[in-house]
N, C-alpha and C positions, 0 to 999 in steps of 0.2 A: 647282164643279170647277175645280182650275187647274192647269198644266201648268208645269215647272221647265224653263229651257233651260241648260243644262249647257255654257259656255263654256269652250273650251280654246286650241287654236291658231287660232283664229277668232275673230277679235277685231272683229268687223265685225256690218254690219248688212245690206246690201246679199248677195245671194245668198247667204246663210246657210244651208242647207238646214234646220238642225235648228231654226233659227226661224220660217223661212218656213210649215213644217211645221204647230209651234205655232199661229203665228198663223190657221190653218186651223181651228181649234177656237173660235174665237170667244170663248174663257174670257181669265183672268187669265193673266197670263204673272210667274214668279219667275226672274230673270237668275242665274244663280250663277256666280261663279269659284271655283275651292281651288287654293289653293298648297299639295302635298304634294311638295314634292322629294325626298325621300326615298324616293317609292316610284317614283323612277327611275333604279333603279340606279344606278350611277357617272356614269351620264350627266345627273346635274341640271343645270339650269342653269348655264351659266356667269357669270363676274362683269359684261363685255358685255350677255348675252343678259337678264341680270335688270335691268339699266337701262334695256334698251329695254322691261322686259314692266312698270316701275313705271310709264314715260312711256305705254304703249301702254292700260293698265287704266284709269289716268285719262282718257285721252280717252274709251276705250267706254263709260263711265261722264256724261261729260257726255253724249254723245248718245246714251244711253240715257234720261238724264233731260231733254232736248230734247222725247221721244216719252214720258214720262209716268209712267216705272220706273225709279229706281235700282237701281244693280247688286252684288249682295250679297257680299261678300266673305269667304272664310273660310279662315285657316291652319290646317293639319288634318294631323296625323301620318295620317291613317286616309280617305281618301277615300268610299272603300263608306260609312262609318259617318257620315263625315261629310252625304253626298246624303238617308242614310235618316233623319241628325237632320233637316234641311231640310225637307226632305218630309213630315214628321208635325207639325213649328211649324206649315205653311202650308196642310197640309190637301191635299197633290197627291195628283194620281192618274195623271201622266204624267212620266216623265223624261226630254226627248229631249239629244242629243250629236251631232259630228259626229267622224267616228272618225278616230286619228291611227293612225299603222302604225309606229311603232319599237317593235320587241321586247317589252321590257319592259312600255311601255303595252300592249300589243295584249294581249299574254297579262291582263295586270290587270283589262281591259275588260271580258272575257268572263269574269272570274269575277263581276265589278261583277255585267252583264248580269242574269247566274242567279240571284243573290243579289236583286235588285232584282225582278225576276221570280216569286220564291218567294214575295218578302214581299207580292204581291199587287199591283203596281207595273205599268203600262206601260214599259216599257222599250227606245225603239227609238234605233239609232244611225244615219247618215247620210253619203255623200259629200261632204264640198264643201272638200276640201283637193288632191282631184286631177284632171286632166281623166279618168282611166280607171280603177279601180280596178286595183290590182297583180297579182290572182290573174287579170285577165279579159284577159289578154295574155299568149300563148302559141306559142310555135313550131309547128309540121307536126308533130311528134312530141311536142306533149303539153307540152314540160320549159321552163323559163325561158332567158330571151334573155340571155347574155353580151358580147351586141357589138351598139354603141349600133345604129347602120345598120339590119340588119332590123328590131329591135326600134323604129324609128321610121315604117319603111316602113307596118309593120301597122298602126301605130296613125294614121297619114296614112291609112289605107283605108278607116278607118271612117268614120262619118256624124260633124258634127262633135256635141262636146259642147253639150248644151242651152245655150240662152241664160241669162244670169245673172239674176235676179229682185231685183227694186229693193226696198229698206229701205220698211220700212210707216212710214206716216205718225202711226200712233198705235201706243201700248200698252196694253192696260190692265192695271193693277195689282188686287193683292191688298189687302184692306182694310188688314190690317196686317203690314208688310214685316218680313221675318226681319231678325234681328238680324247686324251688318255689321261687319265688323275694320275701321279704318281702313287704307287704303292704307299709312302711313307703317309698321305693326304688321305690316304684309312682310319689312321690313326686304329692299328688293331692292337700293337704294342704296347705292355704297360706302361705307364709313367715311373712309377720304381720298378726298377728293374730285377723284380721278386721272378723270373721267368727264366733268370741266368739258368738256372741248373738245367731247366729240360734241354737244353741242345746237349748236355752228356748225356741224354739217356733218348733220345731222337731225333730222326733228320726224316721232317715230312717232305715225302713228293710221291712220284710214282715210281721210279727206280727202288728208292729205299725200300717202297712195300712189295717191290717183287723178290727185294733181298732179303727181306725176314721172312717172306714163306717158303723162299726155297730153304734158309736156314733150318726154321721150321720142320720142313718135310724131311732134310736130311738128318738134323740132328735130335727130332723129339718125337714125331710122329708115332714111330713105331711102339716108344713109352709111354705115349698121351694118355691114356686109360687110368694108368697108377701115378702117372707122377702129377697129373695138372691139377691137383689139390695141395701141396707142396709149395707153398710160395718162396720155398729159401731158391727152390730151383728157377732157372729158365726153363719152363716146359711148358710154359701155354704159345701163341702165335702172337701175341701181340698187335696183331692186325686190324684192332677194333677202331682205332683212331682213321687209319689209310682206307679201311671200307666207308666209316660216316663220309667221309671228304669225299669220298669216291675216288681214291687216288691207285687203285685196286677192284675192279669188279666182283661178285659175287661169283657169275660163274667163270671168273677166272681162276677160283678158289676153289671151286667144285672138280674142275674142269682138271686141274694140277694136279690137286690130292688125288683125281681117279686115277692118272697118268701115274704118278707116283709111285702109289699101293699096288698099281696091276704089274707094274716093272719089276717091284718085289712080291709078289707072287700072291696078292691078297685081291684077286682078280672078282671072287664073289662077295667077300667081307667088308670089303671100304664105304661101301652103303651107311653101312651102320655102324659105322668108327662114330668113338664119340667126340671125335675132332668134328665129323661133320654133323650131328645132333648140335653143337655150338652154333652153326650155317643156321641150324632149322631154330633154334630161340630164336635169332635175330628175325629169321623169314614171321615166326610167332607172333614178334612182340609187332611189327607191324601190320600183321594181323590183326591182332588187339584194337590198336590204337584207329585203324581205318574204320573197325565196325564201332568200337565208342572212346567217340572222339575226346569226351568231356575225363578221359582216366590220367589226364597228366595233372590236375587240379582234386580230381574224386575217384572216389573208392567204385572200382567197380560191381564189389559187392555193397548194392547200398546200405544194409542196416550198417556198416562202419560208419557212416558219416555223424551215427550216434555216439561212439567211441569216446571213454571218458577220458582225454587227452590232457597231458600236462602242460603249463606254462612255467619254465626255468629257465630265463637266458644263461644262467650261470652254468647249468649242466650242458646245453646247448652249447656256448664255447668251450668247456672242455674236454668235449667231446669233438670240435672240430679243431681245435687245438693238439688234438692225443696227447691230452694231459689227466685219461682219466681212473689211472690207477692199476687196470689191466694191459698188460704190456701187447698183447695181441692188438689190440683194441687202436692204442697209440701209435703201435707199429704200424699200422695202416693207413692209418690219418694222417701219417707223417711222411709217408711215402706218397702218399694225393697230393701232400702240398708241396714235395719238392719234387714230384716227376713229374706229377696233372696225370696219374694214371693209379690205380690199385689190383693187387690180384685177387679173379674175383669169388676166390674162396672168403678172403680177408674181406669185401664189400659185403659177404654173407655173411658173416661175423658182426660186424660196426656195422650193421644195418639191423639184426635182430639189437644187437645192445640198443641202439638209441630207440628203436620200436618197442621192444619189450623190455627192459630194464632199466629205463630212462623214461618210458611212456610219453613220448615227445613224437610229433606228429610226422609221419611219413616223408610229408613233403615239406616239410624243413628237411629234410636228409635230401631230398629229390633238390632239393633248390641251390642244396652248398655242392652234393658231387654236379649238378647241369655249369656253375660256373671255376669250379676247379678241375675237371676232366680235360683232358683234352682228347677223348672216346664219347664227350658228350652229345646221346644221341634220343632224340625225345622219346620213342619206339621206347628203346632197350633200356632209356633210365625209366622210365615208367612201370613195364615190366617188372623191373628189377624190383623195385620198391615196394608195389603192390604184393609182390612174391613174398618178400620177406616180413612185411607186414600182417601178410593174410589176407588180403582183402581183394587179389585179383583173380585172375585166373591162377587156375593148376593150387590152390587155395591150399593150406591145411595149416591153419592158425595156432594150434595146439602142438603141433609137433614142431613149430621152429620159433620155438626160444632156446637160441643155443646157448651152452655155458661155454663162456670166453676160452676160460680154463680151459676145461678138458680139450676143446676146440682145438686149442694152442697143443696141448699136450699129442693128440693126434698127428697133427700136420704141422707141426714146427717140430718135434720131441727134442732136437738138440737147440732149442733158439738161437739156430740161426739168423733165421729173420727179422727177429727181434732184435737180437743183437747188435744187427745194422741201422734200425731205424731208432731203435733207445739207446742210445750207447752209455745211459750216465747208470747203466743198469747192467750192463756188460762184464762186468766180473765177479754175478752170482755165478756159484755152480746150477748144470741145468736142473736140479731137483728144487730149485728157486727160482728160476728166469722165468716162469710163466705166472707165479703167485708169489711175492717179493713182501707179503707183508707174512708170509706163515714162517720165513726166513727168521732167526736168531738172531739176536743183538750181536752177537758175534760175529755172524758167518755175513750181517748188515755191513758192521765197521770193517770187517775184512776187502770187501768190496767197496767199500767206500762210500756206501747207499746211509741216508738218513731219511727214514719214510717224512713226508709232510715236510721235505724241505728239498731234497735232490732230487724226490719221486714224491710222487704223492700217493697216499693211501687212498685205497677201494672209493669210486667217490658213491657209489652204492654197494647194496651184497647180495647179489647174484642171489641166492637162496629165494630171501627178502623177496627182490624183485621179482620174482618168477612167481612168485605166488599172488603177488599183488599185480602182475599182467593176466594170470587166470581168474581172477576175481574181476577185470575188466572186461575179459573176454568172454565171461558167464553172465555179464550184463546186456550182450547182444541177443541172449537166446530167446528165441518168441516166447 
């Protein structure tokens, strides 16, 4: 008898549940991945997101065969059809998964499920992509949480998540291993090779995500509070990409940080570090997205759908260009496109701009970060979007229109950061690095800056703008 594990956003070894499971059988164990994007609705992969899952396959792949299994690979218009060819090569009799919660999958799963079921198949799926299950968190009256705060109180009340369960030492194989696509026959890799730079700035698998959070835990934890607003610094985790893939567990994350904080003496307080409130967004935003499914397309508040929205490709590209006059602004966009990641103060930032001061529609911003991230994760970019839009949970439309400016001035004050991703702007003094057209002809040609030709001038004025997004936003009032 041997049992199939069904690999999807769990790219890992270590606390796998639907492995763990397996290996509980004592049989042969068949690894499977399928690339069917297509039966992901609009929301397949992005061109980011499929560069990290070519780097990410190949490592589960060698430490898969580290422990005795190679991991079988299969591009598959038909998923159902493709598990039930698998499964009759190899002779199973168990199919286990670890279940993901966007829409489309979710509904897909459960027809898999039945269909796997019918044909005489064990068929069980499993947690291990969240600390809580979505449906098992509930308000006093039954209905889903809209606002992050309680919805993290309850889930702070419960007992924690079990401990994470360690990768087994061995595997064992089936005599003779299904037949396997080459990685390369994914074709996940761009055709120009616009993806060079992210191997400087990450190495997906599972090893590297336990080396950035211990990094993490050693070197930033303790300053997380003040500095993770700060984009010049390293101080956030980084960990958003290796949790989507699953190449790092949730409560492996919990589970660390408690171990961590209690070693250095923060034995009652690491609850409510706001490293772990970041855990409880992500637990939020699929939250969100289980109880309404239809937010990755629409406003979950619906009078937005009235919203008096712009059409400008022009401002649209240079805005995903970061060509658009405010060096924050650019600084950001330019960091997405050459690491496939942003920090996400700075996503807070270039997300009001293009929301409120560009008046351009949400999810044009949701559609360019889901295929240049490589963090792209449907939950959290939804979330994300709606948040700074206005229009989802945790709402307050009025209060975040942020100015770039001051923004910048805040949390960059020496631009730094700037510095590094605009460089043709780099030797303003900092009393000019964040607003380069209020700069002097002089102190311009000293620096080597000519507005509307080495930089471009304001492509709108903040001011301007902010009034003309309150004049939008007083058009939803009943």
């Amino acid at each position: 008898m041997t049992t199939l594990v069904w690999f999807r956003q769990d790219l890992r070894l270590r606390d796998n549940a639907a492995l763990t499971a397996a290996l509980q059988f004592g049989e042969p164990i068949v690894p499977l991945y399928i690339f069917a994007p297509d039966e992901e609705s609009i929301w397949r992969p992005g061109a980011a997101s499929r560069w990290w899952l070519h780097h990410s396959l190949r490592q589960l792949d060698l430490d898969l065969q580290n422990l005795g299994v190679a991991l079988c690979l299969r591009n598959a218009q038909n998923t159902q059809a493709e598990l039930l060819r698998v499964a009759r090569e190899c002779g199973i009799t168990r199919i286990l998964w670890n279940r993901r919660y966007e829409p489309a999958i979710s509904a897909r799963d459960q027809v898999i499920k039945a269909a796997l079921s019918d044909a005489g198949f064990t068929a069980i799926s499993y947690n291990s992509a969240l600390l809580f299950e979505p449906w098992s968190i509930k308000n006093k009256t039954g209905k889903p949480y809209q606002v992050f705060s309680p919805f993290w109180r309850q889930c702070l009340s419960l007992p924690d998540p079990p401990e994470p369960t360690p990768a087994p030492q061995r595997i064992q194989s089936v005599a003779t291993a299904p037949h396997s696509h080459e990685l390369d026959e994914l074709k996940l890799l761009p055709r120009l090779d616009w993806a060079d730079g992210f191997l400087a700035h990450w190495t997906p698998g599972a090893a590297s995500a336990h080396q950035c959070l211990q990094q993490f835990l050693t070197d930033s934890f303790e300053h997380y509070q003040s500095n993770r607003d700060r984009p010049a610094l390293r101080a956030t985790s980084r960990l958003s990409p290796y949790l989507h893939f699953g190449e790092i567990g949730p409560r492996e994350v919990w589970h660390a940080t408690r171990k961590f904080a209690q070693q250095n003496g923060q034995h009652t307080t690491w609850r409510r570090s706001h490293f772990l409130f970041e855990l409880g967004w992500r637990e939020f935003a699929h939250h969100l997205l289980f109880y309404f499914p239809d937010t990755p397309a629409h406003p979950l508040r619906t009078n937005y759908a009235r919203f008096p929205w712009k059409s400008d490709s022009g401002t649209l590209k240079a805005w995903q260009r970061g060509v658009t006059g405010y060096p924050i602004v650019d600084a950001g966009m330019r960091e997405l496109w050459h690491t496939g990641w942003m920090h996400n103060r700075v996503r807070m930032i270039t997300g009001s701009f293009l929301v409120k001061d560009l008046l351009l529609p949400w999810q044009q911003g949701a559609q360019w970060f889901w295929d240049t991230l490589v963090d792209a994760d449907l939950a959290s970019n939804t979330l994300g979007w709606q948040w700074v839009a206005g229009c989802g949970a945790d709402a307050a439309p009025y209060f975040r229109i942020f100015n770039p400016t001051t923004q910048a001035l805040k949390f960059d004050p020496q631009g730094v950061y700037v510095r590094r991703w605009v460089p043709e702007i780099a030797q303003l003094p900092d009393s000019f690095i964040h607003q380069p057209w209020t700069a002097t002809p002089e102190v311009l040609k000293s620096a080597g800056i000519t507005l509307g030709k080495t930089y471009p001038f304001p492509i709108v004025q903040h001011d301007i703008a902010r009034l003309e997004a309150l004049a939008a936003l007083a058009t939803l009032q009943p």
